[in-house]
Predicted model as a PDB file, atoms N, CA, C, CB and O in Angstrom, pLDDT in the B-factor column:
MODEL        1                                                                  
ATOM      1  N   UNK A   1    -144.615-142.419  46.785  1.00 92.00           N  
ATOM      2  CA  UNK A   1    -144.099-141.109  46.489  1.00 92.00           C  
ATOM      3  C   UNK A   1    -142.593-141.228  46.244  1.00 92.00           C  
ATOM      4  CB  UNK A   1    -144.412-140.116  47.639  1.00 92.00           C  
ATOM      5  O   UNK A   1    -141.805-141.330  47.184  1.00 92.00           O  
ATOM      6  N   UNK A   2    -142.211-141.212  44.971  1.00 97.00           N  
ATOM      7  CA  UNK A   2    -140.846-141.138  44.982  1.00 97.00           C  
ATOM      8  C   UNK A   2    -139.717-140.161  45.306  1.00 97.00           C  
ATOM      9  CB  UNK A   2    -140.689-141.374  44.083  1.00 97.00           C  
ATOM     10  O   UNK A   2    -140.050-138.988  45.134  1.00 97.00           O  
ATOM     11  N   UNK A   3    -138.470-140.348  45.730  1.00 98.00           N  
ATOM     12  CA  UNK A   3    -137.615-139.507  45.981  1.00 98.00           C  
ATOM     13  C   UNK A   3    -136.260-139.823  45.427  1.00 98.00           C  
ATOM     14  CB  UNK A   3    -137.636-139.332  47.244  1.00 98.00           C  
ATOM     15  O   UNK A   3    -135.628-140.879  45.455  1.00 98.00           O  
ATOM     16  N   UNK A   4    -135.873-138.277  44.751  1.00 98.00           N  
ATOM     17  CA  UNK A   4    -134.742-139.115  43.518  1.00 98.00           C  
ATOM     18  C   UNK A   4    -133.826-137.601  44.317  1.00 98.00           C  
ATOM     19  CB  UNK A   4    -135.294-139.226  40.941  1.00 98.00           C  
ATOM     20  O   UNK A   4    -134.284-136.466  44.451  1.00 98.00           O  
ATOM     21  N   UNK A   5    -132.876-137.952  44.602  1.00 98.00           N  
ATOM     22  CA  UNK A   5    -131.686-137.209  45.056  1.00 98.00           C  
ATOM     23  C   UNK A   5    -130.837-137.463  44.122  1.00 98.00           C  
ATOM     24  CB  UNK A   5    -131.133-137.522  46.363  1.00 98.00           C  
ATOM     25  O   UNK A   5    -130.584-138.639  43.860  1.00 98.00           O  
ATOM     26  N   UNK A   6    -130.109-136.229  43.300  1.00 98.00           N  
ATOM     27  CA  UNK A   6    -129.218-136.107  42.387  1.00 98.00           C  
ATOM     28  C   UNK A   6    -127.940-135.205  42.509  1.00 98.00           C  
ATOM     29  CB  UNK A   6    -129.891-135.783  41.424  1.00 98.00           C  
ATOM     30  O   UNK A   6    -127.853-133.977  42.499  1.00 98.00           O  
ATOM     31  N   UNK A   7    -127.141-136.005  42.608  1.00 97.00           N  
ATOM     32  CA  UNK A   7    -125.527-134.954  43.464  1.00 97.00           C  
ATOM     33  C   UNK A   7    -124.610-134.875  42.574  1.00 97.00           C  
ATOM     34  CB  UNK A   7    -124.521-135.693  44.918  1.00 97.00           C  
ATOM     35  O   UNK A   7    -124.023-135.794  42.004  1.00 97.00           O  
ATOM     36  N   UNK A   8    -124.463-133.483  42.432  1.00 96.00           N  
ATOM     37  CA  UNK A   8    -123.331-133.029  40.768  1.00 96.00           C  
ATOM     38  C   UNK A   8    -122.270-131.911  41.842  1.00 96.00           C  
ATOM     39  CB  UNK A   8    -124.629-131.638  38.786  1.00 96.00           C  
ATOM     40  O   UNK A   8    -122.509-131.413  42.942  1.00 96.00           O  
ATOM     41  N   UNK A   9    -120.906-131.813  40.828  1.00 93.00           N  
ATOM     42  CA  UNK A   9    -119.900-131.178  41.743  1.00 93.00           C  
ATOM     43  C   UNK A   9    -120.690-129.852  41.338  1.00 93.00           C  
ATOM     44  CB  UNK A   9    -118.043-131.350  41.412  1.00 93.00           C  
ATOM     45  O   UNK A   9    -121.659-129.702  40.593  1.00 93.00           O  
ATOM     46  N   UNK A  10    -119.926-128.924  42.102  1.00 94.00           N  
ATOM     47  CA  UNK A  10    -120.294-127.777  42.326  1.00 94.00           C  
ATOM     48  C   UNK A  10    -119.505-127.148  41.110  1.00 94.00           C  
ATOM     49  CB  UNK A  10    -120.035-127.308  43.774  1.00 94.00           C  
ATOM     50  O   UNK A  10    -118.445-126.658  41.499  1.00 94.00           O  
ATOM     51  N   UNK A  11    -119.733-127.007  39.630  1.00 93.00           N  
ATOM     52  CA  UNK A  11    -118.785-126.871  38.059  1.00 93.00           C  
ATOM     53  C   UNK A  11    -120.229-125.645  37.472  1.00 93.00           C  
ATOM     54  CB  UNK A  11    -118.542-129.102  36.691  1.00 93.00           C  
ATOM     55  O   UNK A  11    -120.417-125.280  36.311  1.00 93.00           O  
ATOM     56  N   UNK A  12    -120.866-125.336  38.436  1.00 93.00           N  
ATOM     57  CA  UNK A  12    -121.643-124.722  36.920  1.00 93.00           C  
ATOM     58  C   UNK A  12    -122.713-124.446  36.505  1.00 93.00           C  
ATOM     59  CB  UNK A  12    -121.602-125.279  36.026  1.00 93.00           C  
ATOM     60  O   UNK A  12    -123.129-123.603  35.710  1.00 93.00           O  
ATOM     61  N   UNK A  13    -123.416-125.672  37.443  1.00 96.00           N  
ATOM     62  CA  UNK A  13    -124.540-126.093  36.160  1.00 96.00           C  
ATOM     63  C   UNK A  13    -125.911-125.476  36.661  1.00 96.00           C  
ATOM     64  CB  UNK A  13    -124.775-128.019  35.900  1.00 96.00           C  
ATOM     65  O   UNK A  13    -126.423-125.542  37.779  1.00 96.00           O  
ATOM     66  N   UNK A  14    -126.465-124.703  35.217  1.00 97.00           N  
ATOM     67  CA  UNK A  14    -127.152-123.934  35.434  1.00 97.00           C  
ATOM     68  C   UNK A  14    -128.450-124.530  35.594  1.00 97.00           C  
ATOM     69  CB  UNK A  14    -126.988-123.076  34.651  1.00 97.00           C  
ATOM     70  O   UNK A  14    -128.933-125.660  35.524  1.00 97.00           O  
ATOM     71  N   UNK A  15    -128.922-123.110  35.887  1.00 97.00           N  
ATOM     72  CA  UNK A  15    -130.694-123.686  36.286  1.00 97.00           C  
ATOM     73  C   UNK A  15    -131.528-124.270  35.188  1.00 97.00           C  
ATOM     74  CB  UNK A  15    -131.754-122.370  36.784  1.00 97.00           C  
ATOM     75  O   UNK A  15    -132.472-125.054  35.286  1.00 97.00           O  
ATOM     76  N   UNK A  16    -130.957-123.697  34.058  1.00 98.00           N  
ATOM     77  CA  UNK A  16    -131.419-124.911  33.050  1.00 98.00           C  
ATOM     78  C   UNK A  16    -131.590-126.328  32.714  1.00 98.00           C  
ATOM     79  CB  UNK A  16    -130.993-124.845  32.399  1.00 98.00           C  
ATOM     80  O   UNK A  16    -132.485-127.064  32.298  1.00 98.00           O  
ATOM     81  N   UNK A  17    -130.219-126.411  33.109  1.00 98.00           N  
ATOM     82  CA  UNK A  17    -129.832-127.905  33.830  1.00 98.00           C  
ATOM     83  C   UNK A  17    -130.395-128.682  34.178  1.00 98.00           C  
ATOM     84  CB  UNK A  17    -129.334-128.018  34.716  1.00 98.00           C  
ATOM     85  O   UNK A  17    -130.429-129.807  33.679  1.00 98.00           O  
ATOM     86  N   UNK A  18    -131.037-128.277  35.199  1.00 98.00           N  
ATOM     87  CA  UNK A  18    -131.431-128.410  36.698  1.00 98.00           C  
ATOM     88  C   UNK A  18    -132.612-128.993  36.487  1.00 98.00           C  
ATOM     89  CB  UNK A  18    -131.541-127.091  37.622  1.00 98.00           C  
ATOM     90  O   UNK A  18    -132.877-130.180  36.677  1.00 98.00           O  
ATOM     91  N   UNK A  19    -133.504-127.937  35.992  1.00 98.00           N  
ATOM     92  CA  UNK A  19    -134.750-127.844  35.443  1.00 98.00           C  
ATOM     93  C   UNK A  19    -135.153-129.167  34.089  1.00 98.00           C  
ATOM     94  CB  UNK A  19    -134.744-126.222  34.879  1.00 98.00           C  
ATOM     95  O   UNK A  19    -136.161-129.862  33.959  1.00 98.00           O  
ATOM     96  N   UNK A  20    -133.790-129.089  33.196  1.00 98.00           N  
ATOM     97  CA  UNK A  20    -134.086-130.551  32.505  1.00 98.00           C  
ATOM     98  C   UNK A  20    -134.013-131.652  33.218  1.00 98.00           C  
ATOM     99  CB  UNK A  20    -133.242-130.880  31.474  1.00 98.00           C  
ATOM    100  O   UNK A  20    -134.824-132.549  32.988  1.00 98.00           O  
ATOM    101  N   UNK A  21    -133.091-131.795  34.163  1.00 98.00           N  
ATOM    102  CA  UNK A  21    -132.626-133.178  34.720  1.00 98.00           C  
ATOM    103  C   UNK A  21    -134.388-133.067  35.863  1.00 98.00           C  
ATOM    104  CB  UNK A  21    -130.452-133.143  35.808  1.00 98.00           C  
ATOM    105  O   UNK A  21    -135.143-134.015  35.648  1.00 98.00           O  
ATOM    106  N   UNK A  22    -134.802-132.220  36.714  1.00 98.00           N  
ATOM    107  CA  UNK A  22    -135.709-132.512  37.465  1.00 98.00           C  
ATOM    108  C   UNK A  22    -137.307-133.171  36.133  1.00 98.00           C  
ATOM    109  CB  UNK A  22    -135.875-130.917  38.536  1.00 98.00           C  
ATOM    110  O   UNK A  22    -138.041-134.142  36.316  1.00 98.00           O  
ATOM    111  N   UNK A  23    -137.321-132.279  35.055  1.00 98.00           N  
ATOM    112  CA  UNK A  23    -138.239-132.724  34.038  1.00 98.00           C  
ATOM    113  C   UNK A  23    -137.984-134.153  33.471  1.00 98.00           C  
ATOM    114  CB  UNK A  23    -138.199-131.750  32.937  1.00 98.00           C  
ATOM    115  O   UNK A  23    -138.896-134.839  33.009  1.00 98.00           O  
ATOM    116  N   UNK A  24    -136.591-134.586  33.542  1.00 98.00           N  
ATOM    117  CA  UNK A  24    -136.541-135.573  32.524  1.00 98.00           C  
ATOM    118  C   UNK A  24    -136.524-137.098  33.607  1.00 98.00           C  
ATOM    119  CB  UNK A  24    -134.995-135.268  31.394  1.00 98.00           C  
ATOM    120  O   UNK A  24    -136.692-138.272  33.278  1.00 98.00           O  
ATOM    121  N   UNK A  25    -136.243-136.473  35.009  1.00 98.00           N  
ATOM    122  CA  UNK A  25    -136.270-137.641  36.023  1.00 98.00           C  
ATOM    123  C   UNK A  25    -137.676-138.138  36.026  1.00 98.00           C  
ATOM    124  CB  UNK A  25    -135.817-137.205  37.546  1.00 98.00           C  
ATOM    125  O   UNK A  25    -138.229-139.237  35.967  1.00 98.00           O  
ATOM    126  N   UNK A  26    -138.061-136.789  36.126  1.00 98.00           N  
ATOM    127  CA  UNK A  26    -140.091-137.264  36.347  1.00 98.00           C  
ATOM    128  C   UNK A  26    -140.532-137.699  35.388  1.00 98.00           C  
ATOM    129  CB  UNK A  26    -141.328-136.107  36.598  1.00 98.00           C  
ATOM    130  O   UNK A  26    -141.400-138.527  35.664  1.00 98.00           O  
ATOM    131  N   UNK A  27    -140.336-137.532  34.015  1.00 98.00           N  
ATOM    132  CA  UNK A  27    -140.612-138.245  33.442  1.00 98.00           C  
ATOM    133  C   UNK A  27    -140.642-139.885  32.716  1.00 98.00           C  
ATOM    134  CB  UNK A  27    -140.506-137.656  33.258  1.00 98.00           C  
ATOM    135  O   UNK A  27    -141.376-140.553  31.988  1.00 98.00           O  
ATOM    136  N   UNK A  28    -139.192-140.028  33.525  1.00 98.00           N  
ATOM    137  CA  UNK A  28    -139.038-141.407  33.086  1.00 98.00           C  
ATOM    138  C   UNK A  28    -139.552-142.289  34.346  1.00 98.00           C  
ATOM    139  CB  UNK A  28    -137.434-141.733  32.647  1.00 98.00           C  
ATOM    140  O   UNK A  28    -139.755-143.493  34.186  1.00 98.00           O  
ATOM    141  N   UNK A  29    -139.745-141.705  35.527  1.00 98.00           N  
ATOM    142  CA  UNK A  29    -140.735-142.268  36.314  1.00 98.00           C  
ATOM    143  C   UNK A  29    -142.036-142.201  36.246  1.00 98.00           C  
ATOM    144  CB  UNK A  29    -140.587-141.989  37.265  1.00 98.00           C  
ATOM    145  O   UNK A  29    -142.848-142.864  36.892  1.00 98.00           O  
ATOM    146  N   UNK A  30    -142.269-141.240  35.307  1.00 98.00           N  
ATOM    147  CA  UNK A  30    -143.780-141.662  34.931  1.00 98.00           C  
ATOM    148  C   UNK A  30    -144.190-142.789  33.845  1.00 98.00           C  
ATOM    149  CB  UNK A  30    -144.438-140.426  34.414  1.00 98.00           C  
ATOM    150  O   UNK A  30    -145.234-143.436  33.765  1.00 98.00           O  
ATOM    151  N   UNK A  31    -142.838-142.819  32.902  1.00 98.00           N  
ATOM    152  CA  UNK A  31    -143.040-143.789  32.001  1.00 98.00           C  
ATOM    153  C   UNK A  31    -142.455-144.935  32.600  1.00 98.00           C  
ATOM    154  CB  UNK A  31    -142.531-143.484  30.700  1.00 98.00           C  
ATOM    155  O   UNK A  31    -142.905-145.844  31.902  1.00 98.00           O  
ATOM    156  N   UNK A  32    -141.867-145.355  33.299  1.00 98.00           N  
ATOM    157  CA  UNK A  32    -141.472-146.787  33.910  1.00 98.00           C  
ATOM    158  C   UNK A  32    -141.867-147.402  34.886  1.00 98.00           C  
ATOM    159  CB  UNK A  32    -140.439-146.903  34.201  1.00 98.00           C  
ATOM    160  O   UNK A  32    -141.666-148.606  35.052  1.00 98.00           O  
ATOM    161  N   UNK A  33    -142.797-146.286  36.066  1.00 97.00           N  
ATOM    162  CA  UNK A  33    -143.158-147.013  37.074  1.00 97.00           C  
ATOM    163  C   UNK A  33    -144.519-146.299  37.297  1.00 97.00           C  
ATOM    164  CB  UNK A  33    -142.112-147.060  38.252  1.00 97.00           C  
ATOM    165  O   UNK A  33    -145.084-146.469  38.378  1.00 97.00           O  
ATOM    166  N   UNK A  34    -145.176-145.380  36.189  1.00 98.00           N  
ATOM    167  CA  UNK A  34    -146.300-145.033  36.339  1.00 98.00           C  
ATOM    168  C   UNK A  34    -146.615-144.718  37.372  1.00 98.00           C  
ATOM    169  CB  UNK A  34    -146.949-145.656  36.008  1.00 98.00           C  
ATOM    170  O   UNK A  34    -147.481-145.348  37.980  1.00 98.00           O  
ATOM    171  N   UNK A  35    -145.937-143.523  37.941  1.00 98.00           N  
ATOM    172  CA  UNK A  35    -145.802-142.626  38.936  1.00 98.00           C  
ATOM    173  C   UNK A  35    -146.540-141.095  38.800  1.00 98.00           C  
ATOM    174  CB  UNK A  35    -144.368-142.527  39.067  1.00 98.00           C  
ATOM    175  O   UNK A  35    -146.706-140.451  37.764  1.00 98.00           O  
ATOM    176  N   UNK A  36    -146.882-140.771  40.024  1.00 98.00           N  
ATOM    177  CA  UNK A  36    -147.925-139.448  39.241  1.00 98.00           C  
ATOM    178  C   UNK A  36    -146.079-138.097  39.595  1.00 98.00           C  
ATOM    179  CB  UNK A  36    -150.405-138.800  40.849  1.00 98.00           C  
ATOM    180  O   UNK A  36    -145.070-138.208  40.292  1.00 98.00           O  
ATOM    181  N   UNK A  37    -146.614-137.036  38.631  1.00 98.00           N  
ATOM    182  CA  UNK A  37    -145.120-136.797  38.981  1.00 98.00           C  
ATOM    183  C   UNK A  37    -145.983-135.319  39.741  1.00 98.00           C  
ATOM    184  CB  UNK A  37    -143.610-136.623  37.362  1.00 98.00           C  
ATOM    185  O   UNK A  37    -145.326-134.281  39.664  1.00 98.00           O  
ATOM    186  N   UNK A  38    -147.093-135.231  40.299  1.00 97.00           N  
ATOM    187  CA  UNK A  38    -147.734-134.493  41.605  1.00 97.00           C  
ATOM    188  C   UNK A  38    -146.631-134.871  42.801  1.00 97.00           C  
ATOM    189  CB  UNK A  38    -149.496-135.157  42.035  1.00 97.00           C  
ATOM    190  O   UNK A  38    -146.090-134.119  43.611  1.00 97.00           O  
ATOM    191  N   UNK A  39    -146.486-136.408  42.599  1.00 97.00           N  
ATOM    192  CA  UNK A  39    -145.998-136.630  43.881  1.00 97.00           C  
ATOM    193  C   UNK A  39    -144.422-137.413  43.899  1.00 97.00           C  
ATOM    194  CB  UNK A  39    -147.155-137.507  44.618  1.00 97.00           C  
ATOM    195  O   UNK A  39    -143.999-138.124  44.810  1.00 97.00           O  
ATOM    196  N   UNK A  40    -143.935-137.172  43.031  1.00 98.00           N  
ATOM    197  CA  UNK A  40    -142.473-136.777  42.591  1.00 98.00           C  
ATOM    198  C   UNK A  40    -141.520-135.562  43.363  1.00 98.00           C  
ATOM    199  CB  UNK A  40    -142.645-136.310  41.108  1.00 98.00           C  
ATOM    200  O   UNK A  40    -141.551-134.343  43.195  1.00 98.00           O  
ATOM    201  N   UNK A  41    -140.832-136.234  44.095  1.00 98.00           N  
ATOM    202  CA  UNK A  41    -139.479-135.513  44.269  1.00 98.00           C  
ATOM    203  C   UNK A  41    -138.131-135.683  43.808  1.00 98.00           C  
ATOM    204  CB  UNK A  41    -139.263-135.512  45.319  1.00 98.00           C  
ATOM    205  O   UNK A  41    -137.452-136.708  43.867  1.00 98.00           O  
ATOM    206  N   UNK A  42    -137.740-134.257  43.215  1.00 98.00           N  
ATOM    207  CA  UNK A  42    -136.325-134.391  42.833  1.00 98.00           C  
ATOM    208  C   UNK A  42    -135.516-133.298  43.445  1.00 98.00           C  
ATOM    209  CB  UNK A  42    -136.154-134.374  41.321  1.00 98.00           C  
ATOM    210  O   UNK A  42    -135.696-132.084  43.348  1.00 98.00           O  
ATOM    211  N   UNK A  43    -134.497-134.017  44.160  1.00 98.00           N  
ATOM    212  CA  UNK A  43    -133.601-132.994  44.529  1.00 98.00           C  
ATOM    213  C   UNK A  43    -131.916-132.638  44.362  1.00 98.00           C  
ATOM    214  CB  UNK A  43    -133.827-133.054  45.648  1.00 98.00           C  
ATOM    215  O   UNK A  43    -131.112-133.202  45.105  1.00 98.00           O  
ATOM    216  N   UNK A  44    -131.663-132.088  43.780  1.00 98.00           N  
ATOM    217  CA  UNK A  44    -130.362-131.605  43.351  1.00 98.00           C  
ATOM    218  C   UNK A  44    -129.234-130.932  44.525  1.00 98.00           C  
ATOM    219  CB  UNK A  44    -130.730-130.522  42.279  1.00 98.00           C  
ATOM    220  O   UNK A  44    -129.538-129.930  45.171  1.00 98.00           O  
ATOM    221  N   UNK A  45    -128.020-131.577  44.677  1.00 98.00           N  
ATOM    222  CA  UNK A  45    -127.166-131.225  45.506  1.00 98.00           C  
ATOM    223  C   UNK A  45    -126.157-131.002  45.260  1.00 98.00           C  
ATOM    224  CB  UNK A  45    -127.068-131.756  46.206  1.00 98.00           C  
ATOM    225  O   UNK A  45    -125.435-131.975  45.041  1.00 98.00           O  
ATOM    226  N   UNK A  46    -125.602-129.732  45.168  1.00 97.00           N  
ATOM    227  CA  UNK A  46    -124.613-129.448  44.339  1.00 97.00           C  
ATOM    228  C   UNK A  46    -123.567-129.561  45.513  1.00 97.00           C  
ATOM    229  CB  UNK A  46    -124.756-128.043  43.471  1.00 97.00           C  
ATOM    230  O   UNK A  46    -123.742-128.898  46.535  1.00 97.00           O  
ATOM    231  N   UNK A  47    -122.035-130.739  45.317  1.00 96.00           N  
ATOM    232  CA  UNK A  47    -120.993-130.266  46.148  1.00 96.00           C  
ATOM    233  C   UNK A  47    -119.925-130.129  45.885  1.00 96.00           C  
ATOM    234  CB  UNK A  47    -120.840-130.749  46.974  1.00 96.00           C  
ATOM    235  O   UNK A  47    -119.313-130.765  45.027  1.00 96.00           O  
ATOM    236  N   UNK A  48    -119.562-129.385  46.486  1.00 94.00           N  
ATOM    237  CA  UNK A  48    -118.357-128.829  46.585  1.00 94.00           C  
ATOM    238  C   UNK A  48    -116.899-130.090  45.846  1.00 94.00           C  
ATOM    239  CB  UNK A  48    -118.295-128.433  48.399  1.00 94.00           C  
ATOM    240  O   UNK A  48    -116.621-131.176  46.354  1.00 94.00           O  
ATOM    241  N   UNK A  49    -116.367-129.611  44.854  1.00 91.00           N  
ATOM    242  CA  UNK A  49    -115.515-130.288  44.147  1.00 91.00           C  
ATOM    243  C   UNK A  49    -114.707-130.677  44.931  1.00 91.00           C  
ATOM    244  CB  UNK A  49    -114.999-129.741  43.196  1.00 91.00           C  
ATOM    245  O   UNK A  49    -114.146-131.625  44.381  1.00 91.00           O  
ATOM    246  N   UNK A  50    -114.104-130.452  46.347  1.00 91.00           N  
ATOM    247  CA  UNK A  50    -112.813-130.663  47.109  1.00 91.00           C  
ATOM    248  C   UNK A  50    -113.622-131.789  48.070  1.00 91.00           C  
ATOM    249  CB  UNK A  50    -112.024-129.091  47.970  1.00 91.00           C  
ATOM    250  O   UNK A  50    -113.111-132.643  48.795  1.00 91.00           O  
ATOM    251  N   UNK A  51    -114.794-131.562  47.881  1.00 95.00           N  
ATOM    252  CA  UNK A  51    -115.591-132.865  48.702  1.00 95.00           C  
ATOM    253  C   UNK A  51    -116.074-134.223  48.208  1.00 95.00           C  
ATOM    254  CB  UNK A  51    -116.806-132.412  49.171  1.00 95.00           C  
ATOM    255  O   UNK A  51    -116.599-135.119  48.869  1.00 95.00           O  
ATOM    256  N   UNK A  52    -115.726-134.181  46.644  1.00 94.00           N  
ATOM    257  CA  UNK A  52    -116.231-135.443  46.028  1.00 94.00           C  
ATOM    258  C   UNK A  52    -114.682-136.118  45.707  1.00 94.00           C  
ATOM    259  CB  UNK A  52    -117.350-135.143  44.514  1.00 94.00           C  
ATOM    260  O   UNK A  52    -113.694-135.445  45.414  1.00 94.00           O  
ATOM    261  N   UNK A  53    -114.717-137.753  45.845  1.00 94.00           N  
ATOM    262  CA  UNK A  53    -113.545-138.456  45.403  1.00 94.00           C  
ATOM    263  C   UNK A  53    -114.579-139.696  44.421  1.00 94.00           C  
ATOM    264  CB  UNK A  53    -112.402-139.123  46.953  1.00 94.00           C  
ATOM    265  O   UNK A  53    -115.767-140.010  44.500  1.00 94.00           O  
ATOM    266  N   UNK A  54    -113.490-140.135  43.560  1.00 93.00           N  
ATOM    267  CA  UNK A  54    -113.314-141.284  42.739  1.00 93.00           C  
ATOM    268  C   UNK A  54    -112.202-142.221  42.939  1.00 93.00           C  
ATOM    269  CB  UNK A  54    -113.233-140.876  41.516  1.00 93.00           C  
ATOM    270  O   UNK A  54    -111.004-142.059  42.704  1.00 93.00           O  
ATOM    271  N   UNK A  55    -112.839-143.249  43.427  1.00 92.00           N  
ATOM    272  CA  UNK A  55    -111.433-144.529  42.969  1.00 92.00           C  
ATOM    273  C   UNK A  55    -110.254-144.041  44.279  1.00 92.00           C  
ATOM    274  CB  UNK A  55    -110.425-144.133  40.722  1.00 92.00           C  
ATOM    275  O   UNK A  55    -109.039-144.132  44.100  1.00 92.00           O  
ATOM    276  N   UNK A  56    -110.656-143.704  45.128  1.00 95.00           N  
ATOM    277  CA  UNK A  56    -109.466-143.395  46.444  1.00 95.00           C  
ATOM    278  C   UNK A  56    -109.061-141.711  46.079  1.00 95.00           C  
ATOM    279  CB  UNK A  56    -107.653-144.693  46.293  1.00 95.00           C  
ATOM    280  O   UNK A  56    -108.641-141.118  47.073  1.00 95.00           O  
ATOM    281  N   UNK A  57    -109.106-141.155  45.236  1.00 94.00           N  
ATOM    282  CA  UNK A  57    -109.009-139.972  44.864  1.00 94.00           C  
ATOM    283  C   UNK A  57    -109.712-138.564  45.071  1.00 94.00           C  
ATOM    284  CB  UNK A  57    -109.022-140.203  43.976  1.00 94.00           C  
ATOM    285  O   UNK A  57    -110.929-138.681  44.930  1.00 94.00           O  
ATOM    286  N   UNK A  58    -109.439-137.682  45.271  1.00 94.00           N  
ATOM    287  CA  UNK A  58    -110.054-136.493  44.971  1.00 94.00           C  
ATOM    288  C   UNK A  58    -110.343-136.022  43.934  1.00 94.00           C  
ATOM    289  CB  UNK A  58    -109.612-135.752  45.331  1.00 94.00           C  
ATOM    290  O   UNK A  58    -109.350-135.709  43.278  1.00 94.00           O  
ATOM    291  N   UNK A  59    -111.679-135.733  43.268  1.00 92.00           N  
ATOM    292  CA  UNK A  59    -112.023-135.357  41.977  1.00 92.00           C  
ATOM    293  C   UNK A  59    -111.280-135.036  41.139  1.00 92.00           C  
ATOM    294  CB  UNK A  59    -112.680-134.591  41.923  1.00 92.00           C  
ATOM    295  O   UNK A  59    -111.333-135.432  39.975  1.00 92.00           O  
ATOM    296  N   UNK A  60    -110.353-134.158  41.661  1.00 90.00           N  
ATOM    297  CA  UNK A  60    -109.320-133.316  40.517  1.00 90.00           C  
ATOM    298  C   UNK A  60    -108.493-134.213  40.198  1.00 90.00           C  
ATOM    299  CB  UNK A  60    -108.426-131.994  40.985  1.00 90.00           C  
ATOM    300  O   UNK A  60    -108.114-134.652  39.112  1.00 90.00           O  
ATOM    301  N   UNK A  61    -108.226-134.468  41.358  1.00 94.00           N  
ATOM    302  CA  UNK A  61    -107.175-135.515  41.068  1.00 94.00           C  
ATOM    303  C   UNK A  61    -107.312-136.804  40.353  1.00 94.00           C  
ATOM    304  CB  UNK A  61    -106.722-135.873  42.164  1.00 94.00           C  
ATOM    305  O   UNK A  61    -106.428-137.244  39.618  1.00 94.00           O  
ATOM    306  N   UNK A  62    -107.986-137.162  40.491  1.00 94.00           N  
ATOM    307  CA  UNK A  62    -108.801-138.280  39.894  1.00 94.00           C  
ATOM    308  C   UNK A  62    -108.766-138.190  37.964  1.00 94.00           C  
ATOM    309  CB  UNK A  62    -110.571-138.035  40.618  1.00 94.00           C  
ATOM    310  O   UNK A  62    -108.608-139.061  37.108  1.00 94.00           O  
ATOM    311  N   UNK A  63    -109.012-136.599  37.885  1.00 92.00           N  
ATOM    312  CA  UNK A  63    -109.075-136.052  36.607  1.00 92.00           C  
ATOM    313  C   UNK A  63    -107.910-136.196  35.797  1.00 92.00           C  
ATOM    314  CB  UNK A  63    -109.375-134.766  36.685  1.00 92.00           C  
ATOM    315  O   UNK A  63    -107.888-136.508  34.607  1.00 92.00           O  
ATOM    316  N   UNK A  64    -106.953-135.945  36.537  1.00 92.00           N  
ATOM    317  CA  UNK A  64    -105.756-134.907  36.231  1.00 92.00           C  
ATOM    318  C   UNK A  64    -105.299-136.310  36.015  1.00 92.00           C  
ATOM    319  CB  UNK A  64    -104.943-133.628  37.429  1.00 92.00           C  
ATOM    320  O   UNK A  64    -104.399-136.122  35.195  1.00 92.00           O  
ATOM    321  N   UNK A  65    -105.344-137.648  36.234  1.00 93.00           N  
ATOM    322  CA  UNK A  65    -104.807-139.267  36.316  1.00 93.00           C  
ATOM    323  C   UNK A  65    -105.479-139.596  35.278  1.00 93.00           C  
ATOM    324  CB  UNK A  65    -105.134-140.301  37.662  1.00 93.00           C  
ATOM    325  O   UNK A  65    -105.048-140.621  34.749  1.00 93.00           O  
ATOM    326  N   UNK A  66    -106.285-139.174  34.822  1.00 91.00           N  
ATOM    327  CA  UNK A  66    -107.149-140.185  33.642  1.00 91.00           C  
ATOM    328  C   UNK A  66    -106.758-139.307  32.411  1.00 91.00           C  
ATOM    329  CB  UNK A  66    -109.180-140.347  33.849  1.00 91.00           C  
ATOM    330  O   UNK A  66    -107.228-139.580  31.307  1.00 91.00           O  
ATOM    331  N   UNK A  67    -106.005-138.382  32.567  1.00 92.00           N  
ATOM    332  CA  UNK A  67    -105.995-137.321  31.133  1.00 92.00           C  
ATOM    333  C   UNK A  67    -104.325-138.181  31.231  1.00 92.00           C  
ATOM    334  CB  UNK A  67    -106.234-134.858  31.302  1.00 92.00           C  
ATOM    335  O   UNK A  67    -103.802-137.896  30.153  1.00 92.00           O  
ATOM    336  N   UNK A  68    -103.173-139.207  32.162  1.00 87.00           N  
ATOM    337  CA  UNK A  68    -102.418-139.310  31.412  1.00 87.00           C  
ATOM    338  C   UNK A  68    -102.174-140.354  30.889  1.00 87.00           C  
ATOM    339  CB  UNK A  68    -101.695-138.928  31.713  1.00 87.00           C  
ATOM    340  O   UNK A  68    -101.295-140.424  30.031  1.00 87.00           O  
TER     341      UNK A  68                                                      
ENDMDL                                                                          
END                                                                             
């Protein structure tokens, strides 16, 4: 039974989104590891932007360094 945990900042993203990325996970586990996607889990965790870092950084910050 697989379990696919998927963690995006907290920017937005709609249930559409959501809904492709949970469709398009199951599906490529059905095509790569011939998985039934009955027994497919996907779960989406949206956090909080002041809680995610890159590279020793805080997201924004992180951002705000690569735009100079």
């Amino acid at each position: 039974m697989p379990y696919v945990n998927i963690k995006v900042t907290q920017e937005g993203v709609t249930q559409a989104q959501k809904s492709a990325l949970i469709k398009g996970v199951t599906e490529l586990l059905v095509e790569v590891l011939n998985k039934s996607p009955a027994t497919t889990m996907v779960v989406i965790d949206e956090v909080e932007l002041d809680s995610w870092g890159i590279g020793g950084l805080p997201v924004d910050q992180y951002r705000r360094a690569a735009l100079e």
